[in-house]
Biopython code that builds the backbone (N, CA, C, O; Angstrom):
import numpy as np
from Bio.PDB.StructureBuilder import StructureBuilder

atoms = [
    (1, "UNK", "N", (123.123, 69.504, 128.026)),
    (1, "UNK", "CA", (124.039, 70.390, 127.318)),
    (1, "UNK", "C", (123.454, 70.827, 125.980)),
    (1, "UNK", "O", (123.414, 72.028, 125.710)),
    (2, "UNK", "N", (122.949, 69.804, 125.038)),
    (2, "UNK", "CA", (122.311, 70.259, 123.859)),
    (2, "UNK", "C", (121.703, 71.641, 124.035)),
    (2, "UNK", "O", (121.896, 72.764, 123.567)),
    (3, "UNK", "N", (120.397, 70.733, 125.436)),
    (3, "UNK", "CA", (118.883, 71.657, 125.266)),
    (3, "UNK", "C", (119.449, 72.802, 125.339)),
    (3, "UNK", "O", (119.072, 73.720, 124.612)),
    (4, "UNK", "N", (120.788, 73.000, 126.521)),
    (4, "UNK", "CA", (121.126, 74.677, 126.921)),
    (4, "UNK", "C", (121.708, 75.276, 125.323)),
    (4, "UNK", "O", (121.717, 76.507, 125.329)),
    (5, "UNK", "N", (122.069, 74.820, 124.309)),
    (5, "UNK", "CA", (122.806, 75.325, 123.547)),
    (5, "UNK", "C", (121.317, 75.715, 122.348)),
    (5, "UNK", "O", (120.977, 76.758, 121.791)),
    (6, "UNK", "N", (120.828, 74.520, 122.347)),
    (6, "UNK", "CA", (118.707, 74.697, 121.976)),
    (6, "UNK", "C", (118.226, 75.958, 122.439)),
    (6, "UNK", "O", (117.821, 76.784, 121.621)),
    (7, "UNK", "N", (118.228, 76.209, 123.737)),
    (7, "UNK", "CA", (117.556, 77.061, 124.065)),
    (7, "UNK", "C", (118.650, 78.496, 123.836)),
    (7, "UNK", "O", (118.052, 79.507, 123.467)),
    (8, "UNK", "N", (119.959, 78.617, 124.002)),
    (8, "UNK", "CA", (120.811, 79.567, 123.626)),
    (8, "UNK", "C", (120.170, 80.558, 122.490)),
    (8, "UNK", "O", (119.766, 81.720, 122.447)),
    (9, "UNK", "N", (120.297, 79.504, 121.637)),
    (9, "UNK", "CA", (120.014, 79.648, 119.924)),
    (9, "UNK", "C", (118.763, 80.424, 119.788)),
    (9, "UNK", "O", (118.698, 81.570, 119.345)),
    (10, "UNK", "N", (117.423, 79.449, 120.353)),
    (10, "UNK", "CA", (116.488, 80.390, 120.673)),
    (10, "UNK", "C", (116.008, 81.730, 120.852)),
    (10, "UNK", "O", (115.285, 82.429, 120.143)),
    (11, "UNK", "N", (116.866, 82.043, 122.541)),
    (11, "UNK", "CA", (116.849, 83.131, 122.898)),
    (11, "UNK", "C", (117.675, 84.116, 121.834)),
    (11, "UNK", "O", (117.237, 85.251, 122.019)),
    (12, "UNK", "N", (118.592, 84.129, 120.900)),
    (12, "UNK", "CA", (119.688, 84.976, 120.263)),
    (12, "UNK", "C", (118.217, 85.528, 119.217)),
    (12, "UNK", "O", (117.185, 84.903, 118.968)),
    (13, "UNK", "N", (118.683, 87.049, 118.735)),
    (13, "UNK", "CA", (117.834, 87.583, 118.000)),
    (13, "UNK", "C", (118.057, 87.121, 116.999)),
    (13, "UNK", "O", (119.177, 86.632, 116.853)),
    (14, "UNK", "N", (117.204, 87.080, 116.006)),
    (14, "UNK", "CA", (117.736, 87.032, 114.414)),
    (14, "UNK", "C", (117.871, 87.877, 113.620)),
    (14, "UNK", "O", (117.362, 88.977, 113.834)),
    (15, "UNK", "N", (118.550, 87.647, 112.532)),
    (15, "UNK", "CA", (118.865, 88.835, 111.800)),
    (15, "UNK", "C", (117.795, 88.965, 110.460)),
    (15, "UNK", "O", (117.554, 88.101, 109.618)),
    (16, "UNK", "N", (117.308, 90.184, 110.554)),
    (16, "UNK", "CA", (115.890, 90.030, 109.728)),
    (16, "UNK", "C", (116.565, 89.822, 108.113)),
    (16, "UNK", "O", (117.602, 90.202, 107.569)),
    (17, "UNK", "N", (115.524, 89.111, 107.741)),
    (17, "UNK", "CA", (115.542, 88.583, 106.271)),
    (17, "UNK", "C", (115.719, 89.513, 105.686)),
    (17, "UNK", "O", (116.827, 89.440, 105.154)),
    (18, "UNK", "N", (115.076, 90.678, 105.398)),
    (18, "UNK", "CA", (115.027, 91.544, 104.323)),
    (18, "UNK", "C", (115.366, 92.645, 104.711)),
    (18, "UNK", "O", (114.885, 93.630, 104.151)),
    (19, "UNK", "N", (116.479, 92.830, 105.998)),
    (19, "UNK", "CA", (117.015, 94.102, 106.629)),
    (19, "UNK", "C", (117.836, 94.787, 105.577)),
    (19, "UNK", "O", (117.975, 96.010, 105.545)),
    (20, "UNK", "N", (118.641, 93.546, 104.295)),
    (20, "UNK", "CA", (119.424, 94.147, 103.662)),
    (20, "UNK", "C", (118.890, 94.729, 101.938)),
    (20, "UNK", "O", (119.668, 94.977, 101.017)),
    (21, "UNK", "N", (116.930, 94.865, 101.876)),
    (21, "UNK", "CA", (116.705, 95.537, 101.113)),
    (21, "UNK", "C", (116.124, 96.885, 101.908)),
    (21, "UNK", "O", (116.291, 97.936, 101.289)),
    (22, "UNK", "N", (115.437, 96.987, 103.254)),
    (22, "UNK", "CA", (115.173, 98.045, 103.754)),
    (22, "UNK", "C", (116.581, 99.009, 103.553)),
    (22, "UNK", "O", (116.360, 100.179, 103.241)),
    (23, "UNK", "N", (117.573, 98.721, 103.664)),
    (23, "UNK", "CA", (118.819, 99.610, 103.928)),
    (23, "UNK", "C", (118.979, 100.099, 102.237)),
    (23, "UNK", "O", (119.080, 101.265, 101.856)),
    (24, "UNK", "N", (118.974, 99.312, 101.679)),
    (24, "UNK", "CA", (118.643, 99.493, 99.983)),
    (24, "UNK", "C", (117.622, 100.843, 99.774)),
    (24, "UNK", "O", (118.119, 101.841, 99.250)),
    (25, "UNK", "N", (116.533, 100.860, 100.088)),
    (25, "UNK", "CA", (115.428, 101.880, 100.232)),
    (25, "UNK", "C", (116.143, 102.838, 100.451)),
    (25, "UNK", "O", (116.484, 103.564, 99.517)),
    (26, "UNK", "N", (116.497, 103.048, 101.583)),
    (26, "UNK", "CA", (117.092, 104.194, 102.578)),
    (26, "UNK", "C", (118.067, 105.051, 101.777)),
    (26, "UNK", "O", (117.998, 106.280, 101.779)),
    (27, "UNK", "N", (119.097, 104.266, 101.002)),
    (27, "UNK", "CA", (119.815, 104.607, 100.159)),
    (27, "UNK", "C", (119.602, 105.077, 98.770)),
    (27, "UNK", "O", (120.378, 105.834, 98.188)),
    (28, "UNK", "N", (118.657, 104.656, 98.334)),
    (28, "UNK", "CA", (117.836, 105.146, 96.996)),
    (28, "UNK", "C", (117.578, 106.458, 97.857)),
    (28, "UNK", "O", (118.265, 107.476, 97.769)),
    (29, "UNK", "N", (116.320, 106.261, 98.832)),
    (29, "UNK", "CA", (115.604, 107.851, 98.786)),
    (29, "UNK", "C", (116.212, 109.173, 99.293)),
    (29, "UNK", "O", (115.813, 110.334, 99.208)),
    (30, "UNK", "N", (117.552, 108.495, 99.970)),
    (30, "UNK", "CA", (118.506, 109.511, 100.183)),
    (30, "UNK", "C", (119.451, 110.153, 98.816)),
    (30, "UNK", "O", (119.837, 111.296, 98.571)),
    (31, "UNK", "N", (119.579, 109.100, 98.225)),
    (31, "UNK", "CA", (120.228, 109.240, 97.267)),
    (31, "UNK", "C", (119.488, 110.338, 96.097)),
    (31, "UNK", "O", (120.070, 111.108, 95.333)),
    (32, "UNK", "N", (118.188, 110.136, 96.240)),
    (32, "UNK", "CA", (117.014, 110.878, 94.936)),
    (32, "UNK", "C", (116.137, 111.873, 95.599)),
    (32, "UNK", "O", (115.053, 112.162, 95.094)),
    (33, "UNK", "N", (116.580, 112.452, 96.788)),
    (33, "UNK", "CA", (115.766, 113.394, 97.610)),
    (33, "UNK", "C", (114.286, 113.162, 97.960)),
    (33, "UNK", "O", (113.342, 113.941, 98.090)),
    (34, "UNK", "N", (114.441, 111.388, 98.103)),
    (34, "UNK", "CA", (113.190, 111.033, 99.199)),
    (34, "UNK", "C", (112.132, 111.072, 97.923)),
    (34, "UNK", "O", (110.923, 111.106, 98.153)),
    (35, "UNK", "N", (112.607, 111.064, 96.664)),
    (35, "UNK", "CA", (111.147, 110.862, 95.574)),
    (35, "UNK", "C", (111.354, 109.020, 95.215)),
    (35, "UNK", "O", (112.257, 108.364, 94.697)),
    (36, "UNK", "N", (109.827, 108.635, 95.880)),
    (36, "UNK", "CA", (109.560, 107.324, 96.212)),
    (36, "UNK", "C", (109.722, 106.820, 94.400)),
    (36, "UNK", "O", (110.081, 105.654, 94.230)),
    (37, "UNK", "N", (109.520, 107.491, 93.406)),
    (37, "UNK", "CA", (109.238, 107.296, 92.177)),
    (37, "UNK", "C", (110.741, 106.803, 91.365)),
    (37, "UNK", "O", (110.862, 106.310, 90.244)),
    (38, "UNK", "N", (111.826, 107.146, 92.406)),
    (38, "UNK", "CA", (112.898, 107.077, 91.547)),
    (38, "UNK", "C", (113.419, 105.309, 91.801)),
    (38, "UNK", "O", (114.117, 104.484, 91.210)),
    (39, "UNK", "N", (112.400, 105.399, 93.337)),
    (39, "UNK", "CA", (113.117, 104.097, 94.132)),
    (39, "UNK", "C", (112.482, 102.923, 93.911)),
    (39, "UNK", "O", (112.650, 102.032, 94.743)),
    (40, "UNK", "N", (111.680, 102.695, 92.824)),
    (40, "UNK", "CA", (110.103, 101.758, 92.726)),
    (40, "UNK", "C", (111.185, 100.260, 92.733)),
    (40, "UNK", "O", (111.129, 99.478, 93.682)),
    (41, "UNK", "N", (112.051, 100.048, 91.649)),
    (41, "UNK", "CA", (113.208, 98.643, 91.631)),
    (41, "UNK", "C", (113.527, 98.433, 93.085)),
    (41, "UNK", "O", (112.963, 97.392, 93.424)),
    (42, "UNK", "N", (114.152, 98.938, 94.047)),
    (42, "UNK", "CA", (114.384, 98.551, 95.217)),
    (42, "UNK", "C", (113.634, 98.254, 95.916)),
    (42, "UNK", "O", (113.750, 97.204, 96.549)),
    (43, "UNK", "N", (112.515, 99.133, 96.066)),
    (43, "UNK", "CA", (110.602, 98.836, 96.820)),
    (43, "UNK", "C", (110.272, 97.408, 96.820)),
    (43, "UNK", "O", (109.908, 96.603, 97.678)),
    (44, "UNK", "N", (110.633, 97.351, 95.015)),
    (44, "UNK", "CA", (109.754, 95.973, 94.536)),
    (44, "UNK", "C", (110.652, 94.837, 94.797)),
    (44, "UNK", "O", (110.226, 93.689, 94.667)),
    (45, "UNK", "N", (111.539, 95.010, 95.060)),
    (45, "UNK", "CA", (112.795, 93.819, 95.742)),
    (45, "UNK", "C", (112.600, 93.777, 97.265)),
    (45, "UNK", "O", (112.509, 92.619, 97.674)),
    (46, "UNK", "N", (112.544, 94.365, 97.859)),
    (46, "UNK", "CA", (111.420, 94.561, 99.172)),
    (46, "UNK", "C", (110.202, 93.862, 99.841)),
    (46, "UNK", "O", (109.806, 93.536, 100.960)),
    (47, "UNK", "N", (109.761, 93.804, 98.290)),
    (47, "UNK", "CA", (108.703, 93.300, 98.128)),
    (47, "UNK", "C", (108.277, 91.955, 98.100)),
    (47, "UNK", "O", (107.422, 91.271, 98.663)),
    (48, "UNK", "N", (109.261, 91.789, 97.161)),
    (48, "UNK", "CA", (109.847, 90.250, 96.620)),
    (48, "UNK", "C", (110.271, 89.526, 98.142)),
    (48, "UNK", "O", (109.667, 88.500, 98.457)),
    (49, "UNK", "N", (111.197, 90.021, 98.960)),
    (49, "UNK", "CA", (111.821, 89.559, 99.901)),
    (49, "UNK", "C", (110.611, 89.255, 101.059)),
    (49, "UNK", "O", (110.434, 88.084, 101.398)),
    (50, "UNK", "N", (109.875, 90.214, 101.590)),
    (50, "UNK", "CA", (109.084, 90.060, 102.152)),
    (50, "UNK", "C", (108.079, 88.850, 102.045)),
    (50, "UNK", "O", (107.665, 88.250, 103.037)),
    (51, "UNK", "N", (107.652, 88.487, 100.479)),
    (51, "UNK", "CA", (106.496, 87.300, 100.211)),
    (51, "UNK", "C", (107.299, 86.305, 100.399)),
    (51, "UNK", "O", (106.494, 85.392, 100.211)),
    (52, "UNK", "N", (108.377, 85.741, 100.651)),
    (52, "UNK", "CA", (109.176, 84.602, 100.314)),
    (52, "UNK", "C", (108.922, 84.235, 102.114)),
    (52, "UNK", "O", (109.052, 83.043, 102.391)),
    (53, "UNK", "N", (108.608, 85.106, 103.192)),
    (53, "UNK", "CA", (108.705, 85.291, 104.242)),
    (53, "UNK", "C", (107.040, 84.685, 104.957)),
    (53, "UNK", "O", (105.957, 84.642, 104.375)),
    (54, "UNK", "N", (107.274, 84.402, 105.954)),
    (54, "UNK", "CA", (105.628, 84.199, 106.819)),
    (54, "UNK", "C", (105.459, 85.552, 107.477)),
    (54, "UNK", "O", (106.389, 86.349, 107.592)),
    (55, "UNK", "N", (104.104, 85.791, 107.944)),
    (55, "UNK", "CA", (103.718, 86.895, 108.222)),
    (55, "UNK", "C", (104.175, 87.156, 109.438)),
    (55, "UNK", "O", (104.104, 86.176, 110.179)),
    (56, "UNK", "N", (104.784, 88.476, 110.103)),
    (56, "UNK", "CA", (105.920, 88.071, 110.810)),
    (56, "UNK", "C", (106.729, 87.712, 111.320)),
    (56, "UNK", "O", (106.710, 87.670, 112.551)),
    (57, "UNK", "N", (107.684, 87.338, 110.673)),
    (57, "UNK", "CA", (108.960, 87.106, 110.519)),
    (57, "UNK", "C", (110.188, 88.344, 110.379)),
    (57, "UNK", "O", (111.181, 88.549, 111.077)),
    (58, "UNK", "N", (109.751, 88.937, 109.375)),
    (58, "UNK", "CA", (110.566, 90.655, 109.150)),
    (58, "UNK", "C", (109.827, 91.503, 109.703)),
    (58, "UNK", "O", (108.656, 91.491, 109.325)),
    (59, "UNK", "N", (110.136, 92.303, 110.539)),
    (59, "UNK", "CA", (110.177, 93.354, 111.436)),
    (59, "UNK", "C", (109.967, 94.647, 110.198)),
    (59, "UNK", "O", (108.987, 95.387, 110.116)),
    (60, "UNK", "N", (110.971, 94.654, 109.460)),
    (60, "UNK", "CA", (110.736, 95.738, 107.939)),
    (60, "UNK", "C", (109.754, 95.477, 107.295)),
    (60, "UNK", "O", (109.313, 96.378, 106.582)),
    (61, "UNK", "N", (109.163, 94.357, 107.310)),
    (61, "UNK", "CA", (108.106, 93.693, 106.022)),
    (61, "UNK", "C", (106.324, 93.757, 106.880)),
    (61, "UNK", "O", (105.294, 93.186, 106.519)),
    (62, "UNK", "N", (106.521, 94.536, 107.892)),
    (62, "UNK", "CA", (105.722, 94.628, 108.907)),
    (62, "UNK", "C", (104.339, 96.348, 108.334)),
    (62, "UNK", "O", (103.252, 96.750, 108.750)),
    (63, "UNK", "N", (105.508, 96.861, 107.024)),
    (63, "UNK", "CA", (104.812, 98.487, 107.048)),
    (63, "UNK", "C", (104.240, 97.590, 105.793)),
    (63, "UNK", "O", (103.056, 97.838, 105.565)),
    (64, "UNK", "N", (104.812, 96.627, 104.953)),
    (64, "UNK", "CA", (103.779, 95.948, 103.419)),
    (64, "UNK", "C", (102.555, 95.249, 104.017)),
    (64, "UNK", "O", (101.605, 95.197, 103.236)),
    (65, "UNK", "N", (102.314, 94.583, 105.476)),
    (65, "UNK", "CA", (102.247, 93.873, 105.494)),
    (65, "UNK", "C", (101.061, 94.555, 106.029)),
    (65, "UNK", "O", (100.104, 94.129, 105.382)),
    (66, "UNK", "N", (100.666, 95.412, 106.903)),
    (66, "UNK", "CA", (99.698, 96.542, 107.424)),
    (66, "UNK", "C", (99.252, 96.987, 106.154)),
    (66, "UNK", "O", (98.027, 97.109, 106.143)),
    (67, "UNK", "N", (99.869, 97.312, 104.943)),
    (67, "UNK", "CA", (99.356, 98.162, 104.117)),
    (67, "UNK", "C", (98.268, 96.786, 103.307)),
    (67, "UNK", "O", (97.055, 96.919, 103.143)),
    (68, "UNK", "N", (98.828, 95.914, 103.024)),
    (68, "UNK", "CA", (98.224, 94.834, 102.682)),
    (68, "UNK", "C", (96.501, 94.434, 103.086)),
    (68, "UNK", "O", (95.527, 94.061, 102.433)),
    (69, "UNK", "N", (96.700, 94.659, 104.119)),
    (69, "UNK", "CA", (95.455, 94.831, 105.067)),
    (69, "UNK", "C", (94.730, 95.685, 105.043)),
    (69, "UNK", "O", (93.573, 95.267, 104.988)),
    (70, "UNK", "N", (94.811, 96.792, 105.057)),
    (70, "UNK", "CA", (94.256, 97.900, 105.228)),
    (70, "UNK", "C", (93.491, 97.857, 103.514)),
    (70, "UNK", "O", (92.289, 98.057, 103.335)),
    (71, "UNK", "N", (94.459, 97.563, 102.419)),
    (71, "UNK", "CA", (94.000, 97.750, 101.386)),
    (71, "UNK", "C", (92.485, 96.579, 101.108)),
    (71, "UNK", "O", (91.658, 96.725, 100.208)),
    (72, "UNK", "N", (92.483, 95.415, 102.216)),
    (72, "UNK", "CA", (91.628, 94.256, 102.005)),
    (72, "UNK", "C", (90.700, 94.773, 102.653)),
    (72, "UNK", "O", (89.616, 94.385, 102.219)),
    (73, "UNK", "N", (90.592, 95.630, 103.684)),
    (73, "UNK", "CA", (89.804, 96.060, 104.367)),
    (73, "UNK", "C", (88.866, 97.315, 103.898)),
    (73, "UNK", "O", (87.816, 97.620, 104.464)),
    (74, "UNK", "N", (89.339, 97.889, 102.936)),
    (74, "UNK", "CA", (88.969, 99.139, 102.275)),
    (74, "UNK", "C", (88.442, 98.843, 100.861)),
    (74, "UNK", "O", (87.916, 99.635, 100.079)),
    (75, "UNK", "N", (88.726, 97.371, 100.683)),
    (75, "UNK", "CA", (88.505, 96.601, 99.041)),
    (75, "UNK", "C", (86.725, 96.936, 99.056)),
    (75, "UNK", "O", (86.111, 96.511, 100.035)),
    (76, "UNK", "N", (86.034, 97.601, 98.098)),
    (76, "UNK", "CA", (85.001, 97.709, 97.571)),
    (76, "UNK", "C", (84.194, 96.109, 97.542)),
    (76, "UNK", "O", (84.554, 95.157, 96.851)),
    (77, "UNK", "N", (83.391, 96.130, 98.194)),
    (77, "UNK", "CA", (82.604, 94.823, 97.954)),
    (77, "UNK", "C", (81.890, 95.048, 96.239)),
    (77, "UNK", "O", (81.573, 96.119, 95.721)),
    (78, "UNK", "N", (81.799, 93.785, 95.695)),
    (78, "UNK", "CA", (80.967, 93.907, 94.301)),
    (78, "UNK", "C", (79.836, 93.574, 94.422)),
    (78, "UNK", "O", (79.851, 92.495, 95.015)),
    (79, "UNK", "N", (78.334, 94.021, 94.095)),
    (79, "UNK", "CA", (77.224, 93.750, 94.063)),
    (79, "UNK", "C", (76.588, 93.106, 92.810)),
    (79, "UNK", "O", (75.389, 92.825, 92.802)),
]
sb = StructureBuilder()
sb.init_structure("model")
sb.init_model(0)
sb.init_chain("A")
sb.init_seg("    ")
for serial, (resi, resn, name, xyz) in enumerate(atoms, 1):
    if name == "N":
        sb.init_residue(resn, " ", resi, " ")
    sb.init_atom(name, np.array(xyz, "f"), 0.0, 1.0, " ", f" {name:<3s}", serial, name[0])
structure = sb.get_structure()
């Protein structure tokens, strides 16, 4: 009986960590006609939410998390 209620739990989706600053975003850039500049406080709470997180885990924290990369990958070696 446990395991079935174990494995229940399992299978149920979760509710992403930082779904409730992505919706934050959405609302800034709607709110400021989509200028990313007005929305930088909410971004950076986003941001915040995401590092507190393992690398996927948030489904939203998935576009920092590519960009993250890409930026390590493009990092200038020093000679």
């Amino acid at each position: 009986m446990i395991s079935d209620m174990v494995k229940l739990f399992l299978d149920m989706p979760q509710k992403d960590p930082c779904q409730k600053q992505a919706c934050e975003i959405q609302k800034c850039l709607q709110a400021n006609n989509y200028m990313e500049s007005k929305c930088q406080a909410v971004i950076q709470e986003l941001r915040k939410c995401c590092a507190r997180y393992p690398k996927g885990r948030s489904l939203v924290c998935s576009g920092f998390e590519n960009e993250e990369e890409e930026k390590l990958t493009l990092k200038p070696t020093a000679k």
